[in-house]
MMTF fields as JSON, N, C-alpha, C and O atoms, coordinates in Angstrom:
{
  "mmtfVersion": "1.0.0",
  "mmtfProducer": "UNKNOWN",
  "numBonds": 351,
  "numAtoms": 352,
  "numGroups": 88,
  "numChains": 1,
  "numModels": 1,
  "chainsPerModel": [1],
  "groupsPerChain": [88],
  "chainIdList": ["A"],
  "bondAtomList": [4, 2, 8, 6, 12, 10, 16, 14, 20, 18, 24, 22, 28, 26, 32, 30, 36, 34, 40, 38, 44, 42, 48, 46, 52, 50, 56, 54, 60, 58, 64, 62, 68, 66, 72, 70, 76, 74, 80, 78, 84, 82, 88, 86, 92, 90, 96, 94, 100, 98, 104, 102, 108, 106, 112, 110, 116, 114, 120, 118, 124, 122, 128, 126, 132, 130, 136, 134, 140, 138, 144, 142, 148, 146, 152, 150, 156, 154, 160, 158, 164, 162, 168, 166, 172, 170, 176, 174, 180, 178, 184, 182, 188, 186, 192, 190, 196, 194, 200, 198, 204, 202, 208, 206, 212, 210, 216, 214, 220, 218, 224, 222, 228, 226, 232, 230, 236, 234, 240, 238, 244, 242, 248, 246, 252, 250, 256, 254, 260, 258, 264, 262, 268, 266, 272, 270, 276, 274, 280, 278, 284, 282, 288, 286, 292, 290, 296, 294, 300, 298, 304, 302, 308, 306, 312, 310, 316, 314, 320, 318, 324, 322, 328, 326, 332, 330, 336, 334, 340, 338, 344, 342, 348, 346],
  "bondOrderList": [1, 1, 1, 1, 1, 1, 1, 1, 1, 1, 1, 1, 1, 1, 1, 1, 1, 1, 1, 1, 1, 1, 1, 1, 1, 1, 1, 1, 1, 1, 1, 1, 1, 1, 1, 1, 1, 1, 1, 1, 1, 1, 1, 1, 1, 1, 1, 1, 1, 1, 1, 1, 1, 1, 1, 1, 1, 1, 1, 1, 1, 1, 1, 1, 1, 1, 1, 1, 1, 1, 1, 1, 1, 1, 1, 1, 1, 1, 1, 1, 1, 1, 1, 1, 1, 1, 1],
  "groupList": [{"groupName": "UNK", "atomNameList": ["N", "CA", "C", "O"], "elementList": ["N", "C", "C", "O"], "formalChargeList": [0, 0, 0, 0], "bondAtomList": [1, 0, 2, 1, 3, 2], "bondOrderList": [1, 1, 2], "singleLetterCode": "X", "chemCompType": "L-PEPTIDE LINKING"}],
  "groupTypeList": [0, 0, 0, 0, 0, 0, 0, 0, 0, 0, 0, 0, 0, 0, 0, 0, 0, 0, 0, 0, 0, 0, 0, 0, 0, 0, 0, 0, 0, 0, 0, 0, 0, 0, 0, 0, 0, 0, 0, 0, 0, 0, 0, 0, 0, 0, 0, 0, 0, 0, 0, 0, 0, 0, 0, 0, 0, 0, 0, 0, 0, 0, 0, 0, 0, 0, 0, 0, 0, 0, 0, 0, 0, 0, 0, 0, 0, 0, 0, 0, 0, 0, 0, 0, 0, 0, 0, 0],
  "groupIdList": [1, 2, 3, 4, 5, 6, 7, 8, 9, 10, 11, 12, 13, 14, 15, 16, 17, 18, 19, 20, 21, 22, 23, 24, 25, 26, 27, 28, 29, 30, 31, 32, 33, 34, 35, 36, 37, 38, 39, 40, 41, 42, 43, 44, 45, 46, 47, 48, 49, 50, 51, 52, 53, 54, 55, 56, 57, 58, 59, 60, 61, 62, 63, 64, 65, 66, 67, 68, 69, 70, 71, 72, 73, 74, 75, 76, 77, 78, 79, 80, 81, 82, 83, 84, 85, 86, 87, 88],
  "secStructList": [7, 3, 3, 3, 3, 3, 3, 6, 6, 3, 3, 3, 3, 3, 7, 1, 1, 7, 7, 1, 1, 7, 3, 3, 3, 3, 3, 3, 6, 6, 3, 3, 3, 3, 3, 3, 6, 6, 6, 7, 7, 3, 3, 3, 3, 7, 7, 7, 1, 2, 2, 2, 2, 2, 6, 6, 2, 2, 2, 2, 6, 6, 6, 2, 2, 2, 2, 2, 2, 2, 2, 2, 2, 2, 6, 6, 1, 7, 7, 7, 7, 7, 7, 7, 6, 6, 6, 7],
  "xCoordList": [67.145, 66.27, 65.342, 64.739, 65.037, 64.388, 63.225, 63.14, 62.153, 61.026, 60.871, 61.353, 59.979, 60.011, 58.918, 58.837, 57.734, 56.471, 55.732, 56.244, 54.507, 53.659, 52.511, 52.445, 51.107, 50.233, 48.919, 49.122, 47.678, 47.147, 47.629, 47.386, 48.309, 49.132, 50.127, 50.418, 50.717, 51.484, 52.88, 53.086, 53.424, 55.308, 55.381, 55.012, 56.07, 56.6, 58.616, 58.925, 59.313, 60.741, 61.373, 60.799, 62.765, 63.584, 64.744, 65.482, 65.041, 66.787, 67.9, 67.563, 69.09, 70.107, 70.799, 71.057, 71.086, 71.845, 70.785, 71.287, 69.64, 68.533, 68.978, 70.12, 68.558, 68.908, 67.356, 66.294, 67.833, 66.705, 65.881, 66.341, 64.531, 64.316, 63.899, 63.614, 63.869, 63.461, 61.788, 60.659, 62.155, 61.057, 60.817, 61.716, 59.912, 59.876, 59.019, 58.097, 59.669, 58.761, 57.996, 58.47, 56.599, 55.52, 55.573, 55.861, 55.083, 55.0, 53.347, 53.071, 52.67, 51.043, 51.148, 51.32, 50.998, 51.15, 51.46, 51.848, 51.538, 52.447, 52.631, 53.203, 52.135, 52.209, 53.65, 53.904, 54.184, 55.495, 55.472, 55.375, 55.644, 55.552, 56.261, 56.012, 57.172, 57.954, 56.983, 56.333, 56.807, 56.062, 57.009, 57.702, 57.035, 57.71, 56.952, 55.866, 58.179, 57.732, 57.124, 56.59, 57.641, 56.78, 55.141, 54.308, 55.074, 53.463, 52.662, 51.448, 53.267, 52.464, 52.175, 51.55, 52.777, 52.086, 52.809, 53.961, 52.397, 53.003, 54.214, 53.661, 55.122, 56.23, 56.79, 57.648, 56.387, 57.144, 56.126, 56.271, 55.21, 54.824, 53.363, 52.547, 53.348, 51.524, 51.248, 51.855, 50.26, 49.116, 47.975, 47.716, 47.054, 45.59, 45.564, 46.462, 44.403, 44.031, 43.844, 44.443, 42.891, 42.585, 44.131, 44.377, 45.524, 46.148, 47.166, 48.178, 47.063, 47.659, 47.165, 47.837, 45.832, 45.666, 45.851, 46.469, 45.515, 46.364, 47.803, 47.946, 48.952, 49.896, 50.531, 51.715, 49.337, 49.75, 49.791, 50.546, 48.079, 47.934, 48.934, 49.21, 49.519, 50.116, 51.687, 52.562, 52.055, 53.539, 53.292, 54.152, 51.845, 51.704, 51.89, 52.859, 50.931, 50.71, 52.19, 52.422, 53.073, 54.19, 55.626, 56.656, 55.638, 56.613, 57.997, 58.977, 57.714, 58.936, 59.793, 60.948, 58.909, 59.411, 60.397, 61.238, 59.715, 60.264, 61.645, 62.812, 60.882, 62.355, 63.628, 64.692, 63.531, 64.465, 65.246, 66.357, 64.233, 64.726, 65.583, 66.507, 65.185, 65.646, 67.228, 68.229, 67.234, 69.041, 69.832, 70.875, 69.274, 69.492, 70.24, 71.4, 69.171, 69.718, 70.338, 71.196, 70.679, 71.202, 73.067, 74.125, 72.687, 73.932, 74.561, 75.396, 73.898, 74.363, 74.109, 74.588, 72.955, 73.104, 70.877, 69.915, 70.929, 69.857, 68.408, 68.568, 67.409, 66.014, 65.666, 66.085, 64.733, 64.333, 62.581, 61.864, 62.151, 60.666, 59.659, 59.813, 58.664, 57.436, 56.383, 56.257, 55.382, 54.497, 53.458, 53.626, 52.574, 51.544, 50.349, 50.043, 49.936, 48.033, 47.195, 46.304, 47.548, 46.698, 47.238, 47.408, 48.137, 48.994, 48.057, 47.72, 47.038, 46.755, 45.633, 45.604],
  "yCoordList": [56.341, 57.085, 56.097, 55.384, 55.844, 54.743, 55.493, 56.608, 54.339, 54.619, 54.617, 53.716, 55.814, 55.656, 55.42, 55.567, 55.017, 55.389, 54.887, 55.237, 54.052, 53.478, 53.41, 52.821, 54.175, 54.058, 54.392, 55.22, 53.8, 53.886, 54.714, 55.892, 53.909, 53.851, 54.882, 55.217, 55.47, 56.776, 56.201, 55.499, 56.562, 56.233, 57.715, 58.819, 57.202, 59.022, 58.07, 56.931, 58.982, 58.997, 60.302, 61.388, 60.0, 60.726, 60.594, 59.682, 61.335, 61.7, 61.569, 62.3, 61.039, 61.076, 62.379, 62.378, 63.506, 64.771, 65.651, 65.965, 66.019, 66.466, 67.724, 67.873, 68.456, 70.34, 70.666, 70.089, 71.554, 72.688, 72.967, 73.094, 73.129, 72.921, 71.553, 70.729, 71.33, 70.079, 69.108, 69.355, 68.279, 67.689, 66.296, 65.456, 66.104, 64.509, 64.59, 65.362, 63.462, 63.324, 62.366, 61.507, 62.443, 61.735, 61.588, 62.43, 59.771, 59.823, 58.883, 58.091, 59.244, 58.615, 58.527, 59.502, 57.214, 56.754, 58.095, 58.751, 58.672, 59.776, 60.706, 61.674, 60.7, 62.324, 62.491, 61.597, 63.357, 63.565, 64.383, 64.988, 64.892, 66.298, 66.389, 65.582, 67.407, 67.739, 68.331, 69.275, 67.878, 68.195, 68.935, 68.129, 69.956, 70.412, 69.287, 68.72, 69.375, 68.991, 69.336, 68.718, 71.115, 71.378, 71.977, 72.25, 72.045, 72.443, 71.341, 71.479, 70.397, 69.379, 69.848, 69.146, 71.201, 71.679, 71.045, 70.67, 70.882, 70.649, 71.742, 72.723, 71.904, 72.828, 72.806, 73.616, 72.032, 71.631, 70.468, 69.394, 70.373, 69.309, 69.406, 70.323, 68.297, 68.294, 67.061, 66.117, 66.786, 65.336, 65.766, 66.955, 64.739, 64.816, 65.42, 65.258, 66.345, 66.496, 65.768, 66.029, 64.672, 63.661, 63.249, 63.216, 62.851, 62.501, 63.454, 63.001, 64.831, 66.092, 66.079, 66.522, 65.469, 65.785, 64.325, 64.598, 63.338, 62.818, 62.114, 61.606, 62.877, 63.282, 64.46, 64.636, 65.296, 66.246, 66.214, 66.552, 65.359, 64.556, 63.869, 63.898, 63.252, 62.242, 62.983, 62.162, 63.939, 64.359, 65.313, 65.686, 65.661, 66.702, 65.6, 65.737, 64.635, 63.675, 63.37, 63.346, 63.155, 62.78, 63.546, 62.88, 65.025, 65.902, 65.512, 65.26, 65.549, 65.317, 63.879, 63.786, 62.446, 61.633, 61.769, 61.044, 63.344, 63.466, 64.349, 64.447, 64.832, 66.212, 65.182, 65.367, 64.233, 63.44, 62.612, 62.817, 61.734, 61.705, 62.506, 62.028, 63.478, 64.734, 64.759, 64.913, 64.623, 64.864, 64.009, 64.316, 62.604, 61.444, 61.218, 60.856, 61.558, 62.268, 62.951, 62.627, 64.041, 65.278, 64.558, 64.68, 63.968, 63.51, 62.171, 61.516, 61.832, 60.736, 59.336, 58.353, 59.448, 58.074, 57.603, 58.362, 55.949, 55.74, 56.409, 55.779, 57.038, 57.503, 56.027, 54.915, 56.471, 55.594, 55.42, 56.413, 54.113, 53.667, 54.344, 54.383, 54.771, 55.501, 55.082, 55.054, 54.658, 54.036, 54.958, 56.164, 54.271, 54.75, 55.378, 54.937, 56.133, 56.122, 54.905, 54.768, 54.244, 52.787, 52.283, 51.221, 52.261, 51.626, 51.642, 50.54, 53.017, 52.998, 53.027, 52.99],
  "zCoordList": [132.873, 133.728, 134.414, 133.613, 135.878, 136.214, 136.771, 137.286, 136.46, 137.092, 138.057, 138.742, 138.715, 140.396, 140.796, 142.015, 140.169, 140.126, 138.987, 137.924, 138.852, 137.845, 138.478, 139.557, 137.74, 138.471, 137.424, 136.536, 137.519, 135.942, 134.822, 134.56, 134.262, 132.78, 132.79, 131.641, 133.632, 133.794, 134.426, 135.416, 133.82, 134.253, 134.85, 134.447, 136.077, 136.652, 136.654, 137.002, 136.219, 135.915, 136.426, 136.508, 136.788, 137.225, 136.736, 137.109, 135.968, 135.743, 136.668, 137.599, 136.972, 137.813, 137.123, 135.92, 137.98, 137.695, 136.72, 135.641, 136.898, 136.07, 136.013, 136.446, 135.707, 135.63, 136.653, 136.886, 136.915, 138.359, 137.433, 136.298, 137.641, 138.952, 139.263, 138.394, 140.527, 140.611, 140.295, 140.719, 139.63, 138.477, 138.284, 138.326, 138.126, 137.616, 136.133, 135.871, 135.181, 134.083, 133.53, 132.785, 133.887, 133.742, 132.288, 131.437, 132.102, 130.505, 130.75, 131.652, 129.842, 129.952, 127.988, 127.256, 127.585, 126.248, 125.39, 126.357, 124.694, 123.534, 124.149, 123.648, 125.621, 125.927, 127.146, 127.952, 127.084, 128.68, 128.459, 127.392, 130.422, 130.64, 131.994, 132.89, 132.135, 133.629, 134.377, 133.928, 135.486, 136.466, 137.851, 138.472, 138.178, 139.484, 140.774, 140.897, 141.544, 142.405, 143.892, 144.813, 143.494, 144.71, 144.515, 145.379, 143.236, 143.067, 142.146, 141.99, 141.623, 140.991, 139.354, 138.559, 139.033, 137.988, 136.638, 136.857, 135.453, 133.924, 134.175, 134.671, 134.092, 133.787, 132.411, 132.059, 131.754, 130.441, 129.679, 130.263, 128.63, 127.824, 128.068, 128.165, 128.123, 127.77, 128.274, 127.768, 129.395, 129.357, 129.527, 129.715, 129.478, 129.309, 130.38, 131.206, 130.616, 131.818, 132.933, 133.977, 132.8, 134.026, 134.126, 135.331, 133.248, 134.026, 134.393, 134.927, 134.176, 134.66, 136.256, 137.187, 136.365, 137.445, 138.607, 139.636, 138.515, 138.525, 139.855, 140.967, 137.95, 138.688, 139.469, 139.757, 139.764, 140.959, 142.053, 142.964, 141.781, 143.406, 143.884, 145.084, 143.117, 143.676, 143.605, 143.884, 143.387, 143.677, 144.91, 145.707, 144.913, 145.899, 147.346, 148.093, 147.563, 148.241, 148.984, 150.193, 147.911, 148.275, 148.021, 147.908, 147.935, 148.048, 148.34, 147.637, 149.876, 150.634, 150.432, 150.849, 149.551, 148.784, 147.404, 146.873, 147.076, 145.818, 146.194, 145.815, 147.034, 147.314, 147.689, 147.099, 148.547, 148.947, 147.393, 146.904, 146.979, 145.635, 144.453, 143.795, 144.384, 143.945, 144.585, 143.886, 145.688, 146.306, 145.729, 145.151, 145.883, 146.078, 144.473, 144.278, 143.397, 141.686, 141.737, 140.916, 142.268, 141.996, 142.202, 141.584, 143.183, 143.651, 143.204, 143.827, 141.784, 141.002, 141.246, 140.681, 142.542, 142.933, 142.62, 142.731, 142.2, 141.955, 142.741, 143.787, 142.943, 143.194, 143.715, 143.392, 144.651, 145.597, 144.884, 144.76, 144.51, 143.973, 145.484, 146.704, 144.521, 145.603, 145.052, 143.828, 145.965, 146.049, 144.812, 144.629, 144.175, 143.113, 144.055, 145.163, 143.607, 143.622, 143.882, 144.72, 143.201, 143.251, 143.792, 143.194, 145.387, 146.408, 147.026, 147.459, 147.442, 148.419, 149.037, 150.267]
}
């Protein structure tokens, strides 16, 4: 599963061929949690708040990065790296 995304202490990862809906899974030291990608929300697991929030901003920020990604998996082939929070 490669990282597409590192940005204070938070791995955001993507599955190649993931199951729907479409998701990325943030890991912040013991904690991972699937995040949708069109609302930013926890869908599955648990992180701290500050970095629940976070990583919403930053999937919200960049949607249409993820949605593309998302095909890009779906369709067996490597996710394209997206810039952090702290890129910018």
């Amino acid at each position: 599963m490669p990282t597409i995304a590192w940005f204070y202490g938070i791995a955001i990862r993507m599955y190649v061929r993931d199951h729907p809906p479409p998701h990325v899974h943030a890991i912040y030291g013991e904690h991972e949690a699937f995040v949708a990608i069109e609302t930013g929300e926890v869908i599955e697991g648990r992180l701290p708040a500050a970095a629940a929030r976070l990583v919403k901003d930053w999937a919200l920020a960049r949607r249409q990065q993820l949605r593309d990604n998302w095909d890009l998996a779906r369709a067996g082939e490597q996710p394209e790296r997206i810039a952090g929070l702290d890129a910018d």
